[in-house]
Biotite code that builds the C-alpha atoms (Angstrom):
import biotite.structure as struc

atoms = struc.array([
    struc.Atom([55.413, -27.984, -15.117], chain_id="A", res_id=1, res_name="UNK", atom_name="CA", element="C"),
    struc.Atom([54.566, -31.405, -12.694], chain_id="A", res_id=2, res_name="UNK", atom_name="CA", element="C"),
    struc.Atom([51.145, -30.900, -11.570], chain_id="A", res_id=3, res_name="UNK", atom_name="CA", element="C"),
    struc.Atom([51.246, -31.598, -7.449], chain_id="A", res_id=4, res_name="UNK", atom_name="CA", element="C"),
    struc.Atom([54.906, -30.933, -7.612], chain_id="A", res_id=5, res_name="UNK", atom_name="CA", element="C"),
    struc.Atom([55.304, -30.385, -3.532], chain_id="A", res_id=6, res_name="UNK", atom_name="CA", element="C"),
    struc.Atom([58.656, -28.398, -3.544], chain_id="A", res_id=7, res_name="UNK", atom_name="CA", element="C"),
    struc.Atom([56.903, -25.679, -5.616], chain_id="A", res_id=8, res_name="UNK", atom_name="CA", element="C"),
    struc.Atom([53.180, -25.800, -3.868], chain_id="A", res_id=9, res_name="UNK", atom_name="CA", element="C"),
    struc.Atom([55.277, -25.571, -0.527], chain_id="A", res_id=10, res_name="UNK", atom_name="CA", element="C"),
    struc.Atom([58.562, -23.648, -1.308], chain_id="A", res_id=11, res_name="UNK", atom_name="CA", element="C"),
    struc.Atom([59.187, -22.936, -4.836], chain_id="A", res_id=12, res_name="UNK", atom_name="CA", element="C"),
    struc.Atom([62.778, -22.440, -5.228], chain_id="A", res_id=13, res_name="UNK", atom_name="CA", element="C"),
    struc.Atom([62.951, -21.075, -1.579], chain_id="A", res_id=14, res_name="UNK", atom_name="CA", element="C"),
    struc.Atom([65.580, -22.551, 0.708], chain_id="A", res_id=15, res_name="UNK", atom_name="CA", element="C"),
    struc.Atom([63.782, -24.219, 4.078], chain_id="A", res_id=16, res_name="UNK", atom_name="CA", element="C"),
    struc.Atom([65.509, -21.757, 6.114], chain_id="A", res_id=17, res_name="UNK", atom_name="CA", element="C"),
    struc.Atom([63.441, -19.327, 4.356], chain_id="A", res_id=18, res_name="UNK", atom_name="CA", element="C"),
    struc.Atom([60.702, -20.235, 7.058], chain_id="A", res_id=19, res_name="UNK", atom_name="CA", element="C"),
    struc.Atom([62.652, -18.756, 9.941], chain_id="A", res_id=20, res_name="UNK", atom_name="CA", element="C"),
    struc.Atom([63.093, -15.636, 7.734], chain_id="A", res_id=21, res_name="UNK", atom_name="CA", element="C"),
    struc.Atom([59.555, -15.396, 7.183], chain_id="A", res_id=22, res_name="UNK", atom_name="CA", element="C"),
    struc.Atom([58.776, -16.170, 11.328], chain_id="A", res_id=23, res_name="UNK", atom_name="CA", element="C"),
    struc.Atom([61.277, -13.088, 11.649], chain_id="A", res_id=24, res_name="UNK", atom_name="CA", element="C"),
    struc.Atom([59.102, -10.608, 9.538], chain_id="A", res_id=25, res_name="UNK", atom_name="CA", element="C"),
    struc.Atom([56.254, -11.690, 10.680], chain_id="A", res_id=26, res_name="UNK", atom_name="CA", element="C"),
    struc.Atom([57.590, -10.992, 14.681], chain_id="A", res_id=27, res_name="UNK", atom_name="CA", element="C"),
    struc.Atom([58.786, -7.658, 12.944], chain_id="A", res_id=28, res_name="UNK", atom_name="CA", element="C"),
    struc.Atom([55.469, -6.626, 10.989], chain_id="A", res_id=29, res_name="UNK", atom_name="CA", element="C"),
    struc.Atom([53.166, -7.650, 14.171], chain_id="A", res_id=30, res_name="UNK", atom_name="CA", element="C"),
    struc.Atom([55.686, -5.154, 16.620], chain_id="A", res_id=31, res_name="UNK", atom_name="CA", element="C"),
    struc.Atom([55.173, -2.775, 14.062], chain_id="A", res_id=32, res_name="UNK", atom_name="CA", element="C"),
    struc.Atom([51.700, -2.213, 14.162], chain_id="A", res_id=33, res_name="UNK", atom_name="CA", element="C"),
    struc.Atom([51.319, -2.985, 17.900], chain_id="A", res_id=34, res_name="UNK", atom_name="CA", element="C"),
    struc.Atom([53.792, -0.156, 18.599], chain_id="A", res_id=35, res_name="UNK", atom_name="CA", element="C"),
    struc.Atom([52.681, 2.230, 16.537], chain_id="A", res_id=36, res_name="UNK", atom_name="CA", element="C"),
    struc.Atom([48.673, 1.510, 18.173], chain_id="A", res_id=37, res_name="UNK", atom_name="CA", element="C"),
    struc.Atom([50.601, 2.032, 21.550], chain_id="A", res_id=38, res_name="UNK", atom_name="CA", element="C"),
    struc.Atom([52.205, 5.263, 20.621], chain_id="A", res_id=39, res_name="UNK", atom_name="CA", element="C"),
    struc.Atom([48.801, 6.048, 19.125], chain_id="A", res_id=40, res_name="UNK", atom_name="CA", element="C"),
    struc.Atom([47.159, 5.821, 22.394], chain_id="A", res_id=41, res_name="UNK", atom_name="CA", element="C"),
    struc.Atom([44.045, 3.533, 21.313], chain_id="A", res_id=42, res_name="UNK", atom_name="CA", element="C"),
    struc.Atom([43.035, 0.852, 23.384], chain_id="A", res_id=43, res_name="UNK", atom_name="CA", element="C"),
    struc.Atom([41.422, -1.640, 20.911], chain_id="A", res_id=44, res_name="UNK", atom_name="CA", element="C"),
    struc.Atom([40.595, -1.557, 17.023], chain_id="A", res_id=45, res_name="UNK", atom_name="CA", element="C"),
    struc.Atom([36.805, -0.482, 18.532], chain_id="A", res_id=46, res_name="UNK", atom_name="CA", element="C"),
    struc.Atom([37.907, 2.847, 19.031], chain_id="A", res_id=47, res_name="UNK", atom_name="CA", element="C"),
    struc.Atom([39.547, 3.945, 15.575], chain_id="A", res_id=48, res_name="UNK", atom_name="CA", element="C"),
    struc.Atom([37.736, 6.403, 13.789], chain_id="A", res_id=49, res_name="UNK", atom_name="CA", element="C"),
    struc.Atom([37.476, 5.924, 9.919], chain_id="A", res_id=50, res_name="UNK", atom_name="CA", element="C"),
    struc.Atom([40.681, 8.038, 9.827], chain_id="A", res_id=51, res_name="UNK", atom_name="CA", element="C"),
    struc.Atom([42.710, 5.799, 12.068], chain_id="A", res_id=52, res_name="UNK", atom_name="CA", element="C"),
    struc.Atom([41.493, 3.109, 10.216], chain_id="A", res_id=53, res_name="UNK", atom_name="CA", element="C"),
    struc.Atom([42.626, 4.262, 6.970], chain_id="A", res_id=54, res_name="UNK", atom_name="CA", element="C"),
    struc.Atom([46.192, 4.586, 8.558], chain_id="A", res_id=55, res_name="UNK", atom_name="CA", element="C"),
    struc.Atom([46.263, 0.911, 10.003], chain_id="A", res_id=56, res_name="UNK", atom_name="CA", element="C"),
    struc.Atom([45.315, -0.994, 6.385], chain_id="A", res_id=57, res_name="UNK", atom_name="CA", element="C"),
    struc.Atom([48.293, 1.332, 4.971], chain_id="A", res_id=58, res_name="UNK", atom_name="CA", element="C"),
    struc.Atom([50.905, -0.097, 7.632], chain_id="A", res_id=59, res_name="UNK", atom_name="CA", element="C"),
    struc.Atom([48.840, -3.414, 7.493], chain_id="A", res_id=60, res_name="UNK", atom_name="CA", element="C"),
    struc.Atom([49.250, -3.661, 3.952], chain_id="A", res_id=61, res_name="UNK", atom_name="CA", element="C"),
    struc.Atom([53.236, -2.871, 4.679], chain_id="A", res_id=62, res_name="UNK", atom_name="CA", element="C"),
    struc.Atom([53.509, -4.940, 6.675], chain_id="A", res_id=63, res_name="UNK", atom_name="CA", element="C"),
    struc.Atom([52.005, -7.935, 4.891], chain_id="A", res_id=64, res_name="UNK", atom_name="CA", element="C"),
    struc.Atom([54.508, -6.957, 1.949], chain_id="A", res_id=65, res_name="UNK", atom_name="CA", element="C"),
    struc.Atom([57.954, -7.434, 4.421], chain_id="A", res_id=66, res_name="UNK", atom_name="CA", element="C"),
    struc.Atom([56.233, -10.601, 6.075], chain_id="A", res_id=67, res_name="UNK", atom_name="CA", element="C"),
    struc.Atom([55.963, -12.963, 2.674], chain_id="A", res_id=68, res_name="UNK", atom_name="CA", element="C"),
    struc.Atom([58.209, -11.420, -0.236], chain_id="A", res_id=69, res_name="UNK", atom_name="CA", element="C"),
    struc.Atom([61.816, -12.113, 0.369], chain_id="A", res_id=70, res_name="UNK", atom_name="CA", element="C"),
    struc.Atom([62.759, -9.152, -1.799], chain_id="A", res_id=71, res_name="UNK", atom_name="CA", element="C"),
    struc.Atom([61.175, -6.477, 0.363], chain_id="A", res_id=72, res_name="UNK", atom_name="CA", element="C"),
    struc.Atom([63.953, -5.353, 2.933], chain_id="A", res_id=73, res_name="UNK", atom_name="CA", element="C"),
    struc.Atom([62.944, -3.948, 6.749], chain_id="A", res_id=74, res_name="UNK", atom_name="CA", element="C"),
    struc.Atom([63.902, -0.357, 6.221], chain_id="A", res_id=75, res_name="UNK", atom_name="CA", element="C"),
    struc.Atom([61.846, 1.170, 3.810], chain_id="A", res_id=76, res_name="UNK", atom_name="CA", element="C"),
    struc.Atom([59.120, -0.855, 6.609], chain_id="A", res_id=77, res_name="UNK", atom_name="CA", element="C"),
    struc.Atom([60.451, 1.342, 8.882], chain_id="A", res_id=78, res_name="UNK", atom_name="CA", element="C"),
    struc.Atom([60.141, 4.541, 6.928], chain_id="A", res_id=79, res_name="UNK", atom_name="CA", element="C"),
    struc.Atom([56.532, 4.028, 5.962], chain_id="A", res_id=80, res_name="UNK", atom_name="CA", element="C"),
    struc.Atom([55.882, 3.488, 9.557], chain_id="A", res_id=81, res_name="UNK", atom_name="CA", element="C"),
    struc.Atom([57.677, 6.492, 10.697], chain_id="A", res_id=82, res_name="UNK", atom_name="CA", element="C"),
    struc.Atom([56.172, 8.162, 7.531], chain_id="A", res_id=83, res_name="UNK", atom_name="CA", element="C"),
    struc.Atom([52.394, 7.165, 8.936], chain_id="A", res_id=84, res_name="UNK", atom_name="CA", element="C"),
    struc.Atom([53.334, 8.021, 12.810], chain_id="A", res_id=85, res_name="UNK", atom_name="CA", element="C"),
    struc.Atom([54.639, 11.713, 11.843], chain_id="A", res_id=86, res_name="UNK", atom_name="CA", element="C"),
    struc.Atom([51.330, 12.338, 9.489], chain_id="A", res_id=87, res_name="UNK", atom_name="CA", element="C"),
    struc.Atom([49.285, 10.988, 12.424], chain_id="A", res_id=88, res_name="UNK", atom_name="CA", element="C"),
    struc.Atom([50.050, 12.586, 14.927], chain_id="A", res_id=89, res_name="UNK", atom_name="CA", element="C"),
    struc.Atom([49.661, 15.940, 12.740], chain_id="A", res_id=90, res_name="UNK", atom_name="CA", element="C"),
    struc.Atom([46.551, 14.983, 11.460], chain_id="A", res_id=91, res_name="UNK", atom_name="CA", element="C"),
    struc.Atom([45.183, 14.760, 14.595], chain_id="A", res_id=92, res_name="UNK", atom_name="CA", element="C"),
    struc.Atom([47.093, 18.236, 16.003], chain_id="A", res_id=93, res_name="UNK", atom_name="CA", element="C"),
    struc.Atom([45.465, 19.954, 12.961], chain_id="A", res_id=94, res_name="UNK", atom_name="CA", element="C"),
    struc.Atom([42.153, 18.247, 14.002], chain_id="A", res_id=95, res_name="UNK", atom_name="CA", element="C"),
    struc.Atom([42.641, 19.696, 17.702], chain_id="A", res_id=96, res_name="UNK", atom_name="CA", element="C"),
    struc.Atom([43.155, 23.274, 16.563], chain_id="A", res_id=97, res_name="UNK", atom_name="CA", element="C"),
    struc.Atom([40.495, 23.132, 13.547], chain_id="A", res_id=98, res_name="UNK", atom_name="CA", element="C"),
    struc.Atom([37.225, 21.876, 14.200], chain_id="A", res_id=99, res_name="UNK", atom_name="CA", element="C"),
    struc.Atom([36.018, 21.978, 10.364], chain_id="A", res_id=100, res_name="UNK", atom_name="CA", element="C"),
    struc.Atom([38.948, 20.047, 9.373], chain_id="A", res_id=101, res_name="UNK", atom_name="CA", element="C"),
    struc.Atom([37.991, 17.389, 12.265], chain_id="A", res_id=102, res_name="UNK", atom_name="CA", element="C"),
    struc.Atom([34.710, 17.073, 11.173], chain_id="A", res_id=103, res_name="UNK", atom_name="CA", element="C"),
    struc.Atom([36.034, 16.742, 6.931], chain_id="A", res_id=104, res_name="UNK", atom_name="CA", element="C"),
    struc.Atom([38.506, 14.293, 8.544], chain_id="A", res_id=105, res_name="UNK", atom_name="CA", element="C"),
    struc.Atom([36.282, 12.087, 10.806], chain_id="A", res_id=106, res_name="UNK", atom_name="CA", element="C"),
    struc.Atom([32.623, 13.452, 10.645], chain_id="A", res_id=107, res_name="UNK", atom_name="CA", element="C"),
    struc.Atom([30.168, 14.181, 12.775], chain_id="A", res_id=108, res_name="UNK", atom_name="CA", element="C"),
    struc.Atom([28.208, 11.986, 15.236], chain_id="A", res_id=109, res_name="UNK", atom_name="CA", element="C"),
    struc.Atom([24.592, 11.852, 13.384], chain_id="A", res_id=110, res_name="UNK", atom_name="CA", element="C"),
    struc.Atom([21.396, 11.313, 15.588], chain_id="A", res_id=111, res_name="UNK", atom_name="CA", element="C"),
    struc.Atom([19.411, 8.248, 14.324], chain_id="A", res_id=112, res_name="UNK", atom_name="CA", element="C"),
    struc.Atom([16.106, 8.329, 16.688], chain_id="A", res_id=113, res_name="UNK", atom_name="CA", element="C"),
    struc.Atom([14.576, 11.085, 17.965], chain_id="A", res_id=114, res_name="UNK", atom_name="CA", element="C"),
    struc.Atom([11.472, 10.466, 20.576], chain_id="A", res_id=115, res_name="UNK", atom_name="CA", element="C"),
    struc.Atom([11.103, 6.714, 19.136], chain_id="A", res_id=116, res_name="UNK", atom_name="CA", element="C"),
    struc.Atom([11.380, 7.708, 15.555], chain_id="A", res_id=117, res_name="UNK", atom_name="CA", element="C"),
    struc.Atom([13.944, 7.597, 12.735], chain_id="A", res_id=118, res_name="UNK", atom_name="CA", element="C"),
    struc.Atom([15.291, 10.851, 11.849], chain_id="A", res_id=119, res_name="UNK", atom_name="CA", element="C"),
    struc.Atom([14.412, 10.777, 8.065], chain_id="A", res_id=120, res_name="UNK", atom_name="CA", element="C"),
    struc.Atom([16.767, 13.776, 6.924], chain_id="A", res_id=121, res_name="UNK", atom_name="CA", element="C"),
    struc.Atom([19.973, 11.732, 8.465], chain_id="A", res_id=122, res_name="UNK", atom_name="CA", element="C"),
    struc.Atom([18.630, 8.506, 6.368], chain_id="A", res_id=123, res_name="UNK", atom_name="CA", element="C"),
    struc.Atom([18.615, 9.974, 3.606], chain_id="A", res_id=124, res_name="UNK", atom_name="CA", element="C"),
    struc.Atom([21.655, 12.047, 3.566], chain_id="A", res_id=125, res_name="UNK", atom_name="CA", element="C"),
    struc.Atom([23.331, 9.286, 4.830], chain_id="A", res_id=126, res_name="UNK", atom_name="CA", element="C"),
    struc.Atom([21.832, 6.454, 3.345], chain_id="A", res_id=127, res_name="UNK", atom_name="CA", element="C"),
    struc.Atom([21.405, 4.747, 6.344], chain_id="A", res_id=128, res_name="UNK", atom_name="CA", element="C"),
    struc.Atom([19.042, 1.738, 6.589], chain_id="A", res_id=129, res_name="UNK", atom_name="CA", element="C"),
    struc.Atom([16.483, 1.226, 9.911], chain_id="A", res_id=130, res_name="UNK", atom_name="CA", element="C"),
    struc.Atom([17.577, -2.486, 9.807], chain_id="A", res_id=131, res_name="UNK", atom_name="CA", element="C"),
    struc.Atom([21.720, -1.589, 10.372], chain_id="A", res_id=132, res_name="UNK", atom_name="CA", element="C"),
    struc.Atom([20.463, -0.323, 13.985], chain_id="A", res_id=133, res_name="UNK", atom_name="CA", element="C"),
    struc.Atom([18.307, -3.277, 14.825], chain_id="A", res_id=134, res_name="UNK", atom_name="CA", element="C"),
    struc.Atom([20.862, -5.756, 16.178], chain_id="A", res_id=135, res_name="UNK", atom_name="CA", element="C"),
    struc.Atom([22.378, -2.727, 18.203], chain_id="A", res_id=136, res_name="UNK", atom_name="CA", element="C"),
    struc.Atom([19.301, -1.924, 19.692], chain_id="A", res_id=137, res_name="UNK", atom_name="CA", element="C"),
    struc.Atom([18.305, -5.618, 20.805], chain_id="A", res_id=138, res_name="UNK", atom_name="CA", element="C"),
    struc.Atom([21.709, -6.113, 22.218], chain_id="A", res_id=139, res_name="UNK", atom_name="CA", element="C"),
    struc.Atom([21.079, -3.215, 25.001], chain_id="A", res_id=140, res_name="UNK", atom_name="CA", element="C"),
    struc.Atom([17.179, -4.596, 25.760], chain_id="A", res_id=141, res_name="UNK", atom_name="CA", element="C"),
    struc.Atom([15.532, -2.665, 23.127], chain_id="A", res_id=142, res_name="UNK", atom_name="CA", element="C"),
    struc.Atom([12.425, -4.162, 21.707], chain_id="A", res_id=143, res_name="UNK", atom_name="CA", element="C"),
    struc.Atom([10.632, -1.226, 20.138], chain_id="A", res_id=144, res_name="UNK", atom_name="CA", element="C"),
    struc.Atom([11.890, 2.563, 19.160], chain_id="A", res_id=145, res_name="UNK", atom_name="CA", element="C"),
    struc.Atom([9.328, 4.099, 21.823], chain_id="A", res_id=146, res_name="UNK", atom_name="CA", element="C"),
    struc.Atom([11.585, 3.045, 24.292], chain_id="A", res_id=147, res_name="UNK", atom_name="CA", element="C"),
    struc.Atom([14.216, 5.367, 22.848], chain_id="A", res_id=148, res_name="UNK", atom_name="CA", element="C"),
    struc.Atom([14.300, 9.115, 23.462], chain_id="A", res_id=149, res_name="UNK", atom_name="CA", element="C"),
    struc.Atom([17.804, 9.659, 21.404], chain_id="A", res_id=150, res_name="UNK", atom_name="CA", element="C"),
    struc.Atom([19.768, 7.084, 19.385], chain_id="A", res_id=151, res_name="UNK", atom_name="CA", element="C"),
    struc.Atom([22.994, 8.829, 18.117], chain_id="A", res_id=152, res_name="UNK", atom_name="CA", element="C"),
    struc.Atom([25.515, 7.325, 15.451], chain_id="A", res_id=153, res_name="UNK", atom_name="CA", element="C"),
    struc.Atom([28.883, 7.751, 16.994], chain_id="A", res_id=154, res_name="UNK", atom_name="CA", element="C"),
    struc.Atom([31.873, 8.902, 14.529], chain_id="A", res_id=155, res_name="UNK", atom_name="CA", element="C"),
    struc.Atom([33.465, 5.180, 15.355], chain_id="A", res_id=156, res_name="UNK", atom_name="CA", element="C"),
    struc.Atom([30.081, 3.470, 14.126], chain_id="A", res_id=157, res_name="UNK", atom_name="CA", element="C"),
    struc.Atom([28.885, 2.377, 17.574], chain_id="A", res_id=158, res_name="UNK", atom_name="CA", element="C"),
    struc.Atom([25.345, 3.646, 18.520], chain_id="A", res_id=159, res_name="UNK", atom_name="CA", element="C"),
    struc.Atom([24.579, 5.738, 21.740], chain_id="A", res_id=160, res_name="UNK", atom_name="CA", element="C"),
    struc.Atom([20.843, 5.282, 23.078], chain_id="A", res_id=161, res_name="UNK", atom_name="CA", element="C"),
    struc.Atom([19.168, 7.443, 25.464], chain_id="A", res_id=162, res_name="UNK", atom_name="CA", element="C"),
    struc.Atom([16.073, 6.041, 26.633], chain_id="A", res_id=163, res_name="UNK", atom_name="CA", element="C"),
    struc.Atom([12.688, 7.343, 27.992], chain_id="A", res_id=164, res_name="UNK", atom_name="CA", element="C"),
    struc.Atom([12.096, 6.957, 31.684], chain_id="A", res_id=165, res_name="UNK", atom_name="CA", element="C"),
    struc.Atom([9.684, 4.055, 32.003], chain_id="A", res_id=166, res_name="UNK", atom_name="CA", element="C"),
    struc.Atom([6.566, 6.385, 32.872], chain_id="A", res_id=167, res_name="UNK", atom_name="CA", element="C"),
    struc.Atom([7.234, 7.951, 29.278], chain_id="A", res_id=168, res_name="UNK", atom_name="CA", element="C"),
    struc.Atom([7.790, 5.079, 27.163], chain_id="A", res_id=169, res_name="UNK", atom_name="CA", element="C"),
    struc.Atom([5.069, 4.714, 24.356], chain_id="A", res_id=170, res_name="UNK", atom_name="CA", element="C"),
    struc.Atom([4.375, 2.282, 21.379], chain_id="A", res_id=171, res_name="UNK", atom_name="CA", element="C"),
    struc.Atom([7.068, 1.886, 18.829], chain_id="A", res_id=172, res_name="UNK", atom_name="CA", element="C"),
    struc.Atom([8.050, 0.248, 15.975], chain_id="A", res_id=173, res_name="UNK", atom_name="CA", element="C"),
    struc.Atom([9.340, -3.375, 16.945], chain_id="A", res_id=174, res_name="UNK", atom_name="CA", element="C"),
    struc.Atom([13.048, -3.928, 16.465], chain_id="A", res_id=175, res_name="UNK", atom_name="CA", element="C"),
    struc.Atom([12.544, -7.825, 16.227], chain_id="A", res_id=176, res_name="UNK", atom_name="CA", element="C"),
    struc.Atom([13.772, -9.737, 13.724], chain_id="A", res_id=177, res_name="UNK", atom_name="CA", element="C"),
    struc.Atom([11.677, -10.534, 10.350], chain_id="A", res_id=178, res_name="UNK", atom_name="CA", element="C"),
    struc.Atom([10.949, -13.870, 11.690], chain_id="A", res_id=179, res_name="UNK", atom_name="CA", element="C"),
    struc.Atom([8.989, -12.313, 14.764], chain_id="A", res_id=180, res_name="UNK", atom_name="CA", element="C"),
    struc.Atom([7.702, -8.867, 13.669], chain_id="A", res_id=181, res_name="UNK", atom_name="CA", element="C"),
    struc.Atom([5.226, -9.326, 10.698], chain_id="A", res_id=182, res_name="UNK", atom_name="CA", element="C"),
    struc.Atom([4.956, -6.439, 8.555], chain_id="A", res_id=183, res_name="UNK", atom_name="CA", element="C"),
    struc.Atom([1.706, -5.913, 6.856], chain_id="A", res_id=184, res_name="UNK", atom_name="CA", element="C"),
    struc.Atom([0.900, -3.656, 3.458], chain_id="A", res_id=185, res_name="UNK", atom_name="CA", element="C"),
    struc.Atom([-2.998, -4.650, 4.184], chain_id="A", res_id=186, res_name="UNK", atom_name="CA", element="C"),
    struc.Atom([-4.017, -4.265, 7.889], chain_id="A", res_id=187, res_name="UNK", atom_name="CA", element="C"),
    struc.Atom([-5.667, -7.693, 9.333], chain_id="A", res_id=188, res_name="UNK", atom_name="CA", element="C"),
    struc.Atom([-7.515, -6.508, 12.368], chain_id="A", res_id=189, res_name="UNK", atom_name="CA", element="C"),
    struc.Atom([-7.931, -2.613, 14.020], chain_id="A", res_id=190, res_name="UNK", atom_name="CA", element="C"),
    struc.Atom([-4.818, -1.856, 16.241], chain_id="A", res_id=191, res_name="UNK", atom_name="CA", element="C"),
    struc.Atom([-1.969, 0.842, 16.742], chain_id="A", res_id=192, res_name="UNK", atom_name="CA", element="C"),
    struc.Atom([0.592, 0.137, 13.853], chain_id="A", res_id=193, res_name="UNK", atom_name="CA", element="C"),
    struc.Atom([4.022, 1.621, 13.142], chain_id="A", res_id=194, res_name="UNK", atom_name="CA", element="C"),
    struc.Atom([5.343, 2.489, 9.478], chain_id="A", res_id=195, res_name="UNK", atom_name="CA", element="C"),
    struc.Atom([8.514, -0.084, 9.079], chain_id="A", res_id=196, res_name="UNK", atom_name="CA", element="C"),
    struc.Atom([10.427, 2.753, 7.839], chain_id="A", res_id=197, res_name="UNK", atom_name="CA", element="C"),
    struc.Atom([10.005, 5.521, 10.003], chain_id="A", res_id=198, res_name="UNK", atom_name="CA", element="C"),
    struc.Atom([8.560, 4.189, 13.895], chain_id="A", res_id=199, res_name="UNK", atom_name="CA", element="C"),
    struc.Atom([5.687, 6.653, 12.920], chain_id="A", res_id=200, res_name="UNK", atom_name="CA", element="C"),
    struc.Atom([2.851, 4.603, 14.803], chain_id="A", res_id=201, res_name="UNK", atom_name="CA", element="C"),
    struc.Atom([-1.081, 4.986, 14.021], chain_id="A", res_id=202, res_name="UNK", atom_name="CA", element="C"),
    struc.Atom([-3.843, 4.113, 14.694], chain_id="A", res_id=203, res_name="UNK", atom_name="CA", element="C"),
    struc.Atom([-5.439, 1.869, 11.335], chain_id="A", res_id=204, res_name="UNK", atom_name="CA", element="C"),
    struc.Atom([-8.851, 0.006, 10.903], chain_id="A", res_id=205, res_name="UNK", atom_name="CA", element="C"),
    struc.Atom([-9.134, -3.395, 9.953], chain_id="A", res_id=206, res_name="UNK", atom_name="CA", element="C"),
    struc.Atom([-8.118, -4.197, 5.808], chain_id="A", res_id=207, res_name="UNK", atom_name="CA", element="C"),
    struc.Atom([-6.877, -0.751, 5.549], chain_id="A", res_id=208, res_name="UNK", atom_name="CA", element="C"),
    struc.Atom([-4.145, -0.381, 2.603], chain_id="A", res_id=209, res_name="UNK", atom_name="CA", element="C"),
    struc.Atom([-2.872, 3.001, 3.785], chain_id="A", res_id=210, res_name="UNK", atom_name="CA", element="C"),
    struc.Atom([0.583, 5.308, 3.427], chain_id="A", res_id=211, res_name="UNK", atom_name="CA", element="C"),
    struc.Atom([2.670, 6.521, 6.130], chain_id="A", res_id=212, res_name="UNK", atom_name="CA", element="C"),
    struc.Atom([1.602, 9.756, 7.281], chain_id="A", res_id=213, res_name="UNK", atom_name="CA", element="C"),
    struc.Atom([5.054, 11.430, 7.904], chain_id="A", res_id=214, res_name="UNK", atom_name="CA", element="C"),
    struc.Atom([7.261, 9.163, 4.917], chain_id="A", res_id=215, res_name="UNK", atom_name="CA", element="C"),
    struc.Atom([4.617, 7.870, 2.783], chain_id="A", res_id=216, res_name="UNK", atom_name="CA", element="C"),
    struc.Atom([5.806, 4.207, 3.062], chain_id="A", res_id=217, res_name="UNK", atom_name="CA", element="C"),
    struc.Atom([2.773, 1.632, 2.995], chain_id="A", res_id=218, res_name="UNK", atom_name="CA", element="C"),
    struc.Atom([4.306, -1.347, 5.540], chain_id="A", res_id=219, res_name="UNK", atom_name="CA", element="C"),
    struc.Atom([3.356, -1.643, 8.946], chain_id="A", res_id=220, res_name="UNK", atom_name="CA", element="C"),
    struc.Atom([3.572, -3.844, 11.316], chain_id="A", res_id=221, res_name="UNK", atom_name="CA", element="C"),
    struc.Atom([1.485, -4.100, 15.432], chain_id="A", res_id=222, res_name="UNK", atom_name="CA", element="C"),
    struc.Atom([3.139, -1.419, 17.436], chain_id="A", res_id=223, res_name="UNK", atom_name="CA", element="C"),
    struc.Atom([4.481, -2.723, 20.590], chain_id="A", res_id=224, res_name="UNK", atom_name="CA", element="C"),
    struc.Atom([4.098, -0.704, 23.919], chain_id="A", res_id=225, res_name="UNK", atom_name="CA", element="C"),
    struc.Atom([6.040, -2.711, 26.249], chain_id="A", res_id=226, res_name="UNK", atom_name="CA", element="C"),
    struc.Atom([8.593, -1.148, 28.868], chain_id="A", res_id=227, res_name="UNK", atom_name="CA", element="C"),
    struc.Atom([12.089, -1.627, 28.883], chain_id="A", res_id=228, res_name="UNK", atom_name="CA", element="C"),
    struc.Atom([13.686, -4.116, 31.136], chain_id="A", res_id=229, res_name="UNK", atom_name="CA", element="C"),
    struc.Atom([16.517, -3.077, 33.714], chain_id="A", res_id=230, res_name="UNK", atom_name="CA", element="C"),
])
């Protein structure tokens, strides 16, 4: 073998025309998925569930195979699509008339926050970390969890946030980045302070080394009681 041999880095043994062939596949593997989405009735790859998602790597994955390998021929691509529609669509009729089998297929939406703290039995279940939510939260004007009444894990993996009406709002647990929000394992001066884990805020005394009351975590960082922003 000629090291930096271009014919076989570009082509291999491949005619040139091979390039329109591929251009064709491609055309015919980027149809495929768009049409079966259509026919699937989602709008955008925002909306699929884990169970939709599952179905568009298999026909991506297809369709990736017919685009580059010259030996894999269009029909059996159009079988494993039709294949994938068919057990679609009767996944999801099963899903309509069984509500146990919806929830096996997809889940359930799990709440996150409940008045400004984290729901501790649905981290741990679902080994869910605080700081996954954090970036959510700041993106809809969220600077601590006492501005949040309900934060709710959608099946999809976006998060749903109910907030307190301004009047209501108390101190939280900041939702800042490290950077900002210093978390503390000895307390520096007498303040309100919220465990880093949970949002569970108290009130500690100046060089206080201390564990969470409700999780037994020992970090805590200046709870904020700021109102949210319209």
């Amino acid at each position: 073998m000629q090291a930096f041999d271009w014919q076989r880095m570009l082509l291999d043994e491949l005619p040139p025309a091979f390039l329109g062939e591929v251009a064709t596949r491609a055309l015919f593997a980027y149809l495929a998925v768009f049409t079966f989405l259509k026919i699937s009735g989602r709008r955008g790859v925002g909306q699929l569930s884990l169970f939709e998602l599952v179905v568009i790597l298999t026909l991506g994955s297809a369709a990736g195979d017919v685009s580059f390998y010259e030996d894999v021929p269009l029909l059996p691509i159009i079988v494993v699509f039709v294949t994938l529609l068919v057990l679609y669509r009767l996944t999801t009729w099963i899903m309509e008339h069984s509500a146990r089998f919806g929830s096996w297929v997809e889940g359930d939406p799990v709440v996150i926050i409940r008045d400004g703290l984290y729901d501790l039995d649905a981290l741990n279940r679902h080994n869910i970390s605080g700081d996954e939510f954090f970036m959510e939260l700041r993106q809809r004007g969220v600077e601590h969890l006492g501005q949040v009444r309900l934060g709710i894990l959608e099946v999809n993996g976006e998060v749903s946030l109910y907030f307190f009406d301004s009047d209501s709002v108390h101190a939280g647990l900041s939702v800042l980045p490290a950077q900002v929000r210093q978390d503390h394992t000895q307390i520096p001066d007498t303040d309100m302070y919220a465990c880093s884990h949970c949002g569970n805020t108290q009130r500690l005394a100046t060089g206080a080394i201390t564990q969470c009351a409700r999780c037994g975590h020992g970090s805590w960082s200046k709870a904020l009681d700021s109102k949210r922003g319209h």
